[in-house]
C-alpha angles and dihedrals in degrees: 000000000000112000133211108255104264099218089069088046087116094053094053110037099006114245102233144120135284117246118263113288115259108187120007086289115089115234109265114257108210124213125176088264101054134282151295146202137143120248113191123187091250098235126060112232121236102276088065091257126130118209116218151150136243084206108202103190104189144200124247104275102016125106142202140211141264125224084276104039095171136256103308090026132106121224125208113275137186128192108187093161080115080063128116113228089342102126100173142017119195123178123203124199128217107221127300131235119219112253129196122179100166092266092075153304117289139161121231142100128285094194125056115299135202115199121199117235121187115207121209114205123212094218114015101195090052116072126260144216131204133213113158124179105231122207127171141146115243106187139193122162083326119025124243125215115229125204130171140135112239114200114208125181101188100189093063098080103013092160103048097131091196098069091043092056087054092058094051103052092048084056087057096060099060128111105267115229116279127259136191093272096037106049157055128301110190115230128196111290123159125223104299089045145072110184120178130178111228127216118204141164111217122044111330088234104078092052119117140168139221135187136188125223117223150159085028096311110129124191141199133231102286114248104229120212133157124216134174080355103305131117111234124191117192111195125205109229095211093175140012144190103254086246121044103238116236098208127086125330157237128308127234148169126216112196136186142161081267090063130264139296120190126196138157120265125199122267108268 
């Protein structure tokens, strides 16, 4: 996907802020692509989280990234360190679908797109504010870089069902955990590969597999093949940290025509 030269961003979409937040909905920020806000759900639950939505309405034709989106692409990001008592801002992604439009392979969604965002707040019982520096690729037949800043004051409207429902319904779309008929099962690769060996109900074609770089690790688009009955994909490592992290782990989504499941797998 060719992309718009960046240092002339402001030129093109017009790099500025949102308008203050009315209700617990941000203003929409426009760009030729399509639009933005953020949406959250008013109150924190108990637990001291705000639920929320990065909500990518897009025009006919123009697409949008996942949490990986390649190697030329740009993921959803959010930068709320201009918050006030929000401590914490993690996105989550429904499942992708494979794009190729002859520049490369990438994951990502070609229809509007609402993605969940929990909000942590520092002190749950004091109010928050949130400004979150919002930055996405929208992309036609080049991508354009987006980049705002949408206000929020949650506690405004915390009733609006509206926006809740919003919410809700985003959460719904999410991969479910994954479970021992619905997952990954790592193979023996060697250092340039990741193979995994994937479990589905449903027909074993529409089964795909994505997987998220991360901590300097960089993939290629999975080869698919089947064998004895079982769906294999073998994963190219382009690029890798200098030493493999023992910590955590690697995201993935798992998806079928009976739905989708995500985990974490070890570094390879």
């Amino acid at each position: 996907m060719r992309y718009l030269n960046i240092v002339a961003l402001g030129a093109v979409i017009g790099l500025g802020a949102g308008l203050p937040a009315e209700a617990s909905s941000s203003a929409w920020y426009n760009s030729e692509g399509g639009r933005v806000r953020l949406v959250t759900s008013g109150k924190p639950d108990e637990a001291g989280k705000i639920h929320g939505v990065l909500d990518i309405a897009l025009k006919p034709g123009w697409k949008t990234y996942w949490r990986d989106p390649g190697d030329a692409g740009v993921p959803p990001q959010l930068d709320i360190s201009a918050s006030t008592n929000i401590a914490d801002a993690r996105l989550s992604f429904p499942p992708p679908q494979r794009h190729d439009d002859g520049y490369g392979k990438w994951s990502g969604y070609d229809r509007p797109v609402s993605l969940p965002v929990t909000f942590t707040l520092s002190a749950p019982d004091q109010p928050a504010t949130i400004d979150a520096n919002v930055f996405l690729g929208i992309c036609e037949t080049i991508c354009i870089p987006v980049q705002t800043r949408l206000s929020v004051d949650p506690a405004s409207d915390p009733d609006n069902a509206t926006d809740a429902a919003l919410v809700k319904t985003a959460l719904a779309t999410l991969p479910s955990p994954a479970r021992p008929d619905f997952g990954v099962r790592v193979l023996p690769g060697d250092h340039e590969t990741l193979v995994v060996e994937a479990h589905s109900p449903g027909d074993p074609d529409s089964v795909d597999f994505f997987i998220a770089g991360e901590r300097d690790y960089m993939f290629g688009a999975p080869v698919r093949s089947e064998k004895d009955g079982k769906v294999v994909f073998t994963v190219p490592i382009l690029d890798r940290p200098s030493a493999t992290p023992t910590d955590c782990g690697l995201y993935y989504t798992l998806t079928s025509a009976e739905g989708s499941v995500d985990g974490v797998l070890p570094f390879p």
